[in-house]
C-alpha positions in Angstrom: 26.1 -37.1 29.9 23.6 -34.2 30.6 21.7 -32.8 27.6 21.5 -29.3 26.8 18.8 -27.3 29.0 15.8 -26.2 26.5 14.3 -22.9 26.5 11.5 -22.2 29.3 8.5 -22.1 27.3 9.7 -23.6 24.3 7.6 -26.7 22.8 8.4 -29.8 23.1 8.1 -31.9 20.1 6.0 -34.8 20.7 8.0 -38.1 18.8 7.2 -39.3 15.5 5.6 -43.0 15.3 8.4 -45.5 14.4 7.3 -47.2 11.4 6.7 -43.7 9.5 8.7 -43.8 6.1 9.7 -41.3 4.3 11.5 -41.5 1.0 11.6 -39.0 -2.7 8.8 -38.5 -4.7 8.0 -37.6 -8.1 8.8 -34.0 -9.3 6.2 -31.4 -8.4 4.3 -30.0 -11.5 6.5 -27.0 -11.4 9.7 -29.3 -11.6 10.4 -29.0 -7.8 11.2 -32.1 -5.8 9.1 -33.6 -3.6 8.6 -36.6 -0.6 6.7 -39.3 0.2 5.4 -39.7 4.1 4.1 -43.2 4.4 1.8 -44.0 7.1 2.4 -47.9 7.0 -0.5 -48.5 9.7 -3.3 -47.2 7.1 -1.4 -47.4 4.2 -1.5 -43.9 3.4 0.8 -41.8 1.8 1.8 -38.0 1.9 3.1 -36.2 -0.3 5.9 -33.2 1.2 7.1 -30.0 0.0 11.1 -29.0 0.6 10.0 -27.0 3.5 7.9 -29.7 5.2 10.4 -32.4 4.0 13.4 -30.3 5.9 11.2 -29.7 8.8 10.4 -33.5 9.3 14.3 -35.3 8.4 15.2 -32.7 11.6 12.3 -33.7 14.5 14.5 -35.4 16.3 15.5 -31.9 17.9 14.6 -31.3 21.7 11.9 -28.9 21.0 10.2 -26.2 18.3 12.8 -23.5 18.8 15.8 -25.8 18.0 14.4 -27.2 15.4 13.8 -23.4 13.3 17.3 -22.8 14.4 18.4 -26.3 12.3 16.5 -25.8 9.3 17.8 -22.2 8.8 21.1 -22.7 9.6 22.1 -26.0 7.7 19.2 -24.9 4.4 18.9 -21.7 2.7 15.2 -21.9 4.0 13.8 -19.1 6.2 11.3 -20.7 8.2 9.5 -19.4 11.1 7.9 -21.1 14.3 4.5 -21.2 12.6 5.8 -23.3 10.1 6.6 -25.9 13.3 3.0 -25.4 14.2 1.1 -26.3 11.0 3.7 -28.7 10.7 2.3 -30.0 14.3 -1.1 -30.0 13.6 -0.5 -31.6 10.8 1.5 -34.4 11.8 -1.5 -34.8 14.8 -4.1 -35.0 12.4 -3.4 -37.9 10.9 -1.8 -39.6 13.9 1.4 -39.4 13.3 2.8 -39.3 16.6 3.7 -42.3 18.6 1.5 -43.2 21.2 3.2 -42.0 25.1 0.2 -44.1 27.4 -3.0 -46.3 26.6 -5.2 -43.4 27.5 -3.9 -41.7 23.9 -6.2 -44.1 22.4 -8.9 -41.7 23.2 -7.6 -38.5 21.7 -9.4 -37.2 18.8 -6.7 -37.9 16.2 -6.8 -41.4 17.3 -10.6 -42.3 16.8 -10.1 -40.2 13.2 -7.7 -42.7 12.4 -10.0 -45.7 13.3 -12.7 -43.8 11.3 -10.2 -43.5 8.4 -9.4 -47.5 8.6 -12.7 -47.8 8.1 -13.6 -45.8 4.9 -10.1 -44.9 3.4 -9.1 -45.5 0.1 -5.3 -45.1 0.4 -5.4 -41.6 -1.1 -2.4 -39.6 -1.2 -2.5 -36.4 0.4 -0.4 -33.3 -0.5 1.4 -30.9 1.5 3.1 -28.5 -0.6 4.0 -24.5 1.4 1.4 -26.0 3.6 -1.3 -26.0 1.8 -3.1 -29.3 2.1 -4.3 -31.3 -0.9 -6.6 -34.4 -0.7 -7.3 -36.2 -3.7 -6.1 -33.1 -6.0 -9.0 -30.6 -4.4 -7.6 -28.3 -2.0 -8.7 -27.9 1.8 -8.7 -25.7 3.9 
């Protein structure tokens, strides 16, 4: 059966690592609800906002475009393809993509993870209307 043709120029959305978990979390200071990414591999945990959370249950789209389409049309969010973007970098930053050849090994997200293993202390880290949050102090 052939799959629906993507968008020239659309980006492709690189697949999530397998053993990523994600499951609720406790309410947000403002009462909001909120989810937990875990990163079984390091053992670290992330916390997501309803934007990031939505964004994340849907990346099993075909690419960026799709996936704004999903979130606004089955939410009540507005989101934008920026939102896919920091969501990206995010998600690349701390390795959360699955590995696609050996030679990924030398990317720079993948030696920051080694560096991580190394001197982490299984902080959480926060991602609420992406803003990042690492230990409780914000980062930009």
């Amino acid at each position: 059966m052939a799959s629906a043709a993507r968008a020239p120029g659309a980006a492709v959305l690189p697949p999530l690592r397998e053993e990523i978990g994600i499951s609720r979390g406790p309410a947000a200071l403002d009462g909001s609800p909120t989810w937990t990414l875990h990163d079984p591999a390091v053992n670290r945990f992330y916390r997501l906002g309803w934007p990031e959370f939505e964004i994340v249950s849907r990346w099993d789209s075909q690419d960026a475009d799709e996936l704004v389409a999903r979130v606004n049309a089955e939410t009540t969010l507005r989101i934008e393809p920026d939102d896919i973007e920091q969501m990206v970098r995010f998600l690349r930053s701390y390795d959360l993509f699955a590995r696609r050849h050996p030679a990924d090994d030398r990317l720079p997200g993948r030696q920051a993870q080694r560096t991580r293993q190394s001197v982490g202390n299984g902080c959480c880290t926060t991602i609420c209307s992406c803003a990042f949050r690492w230990c409780g102090r914000t980062v930009s």
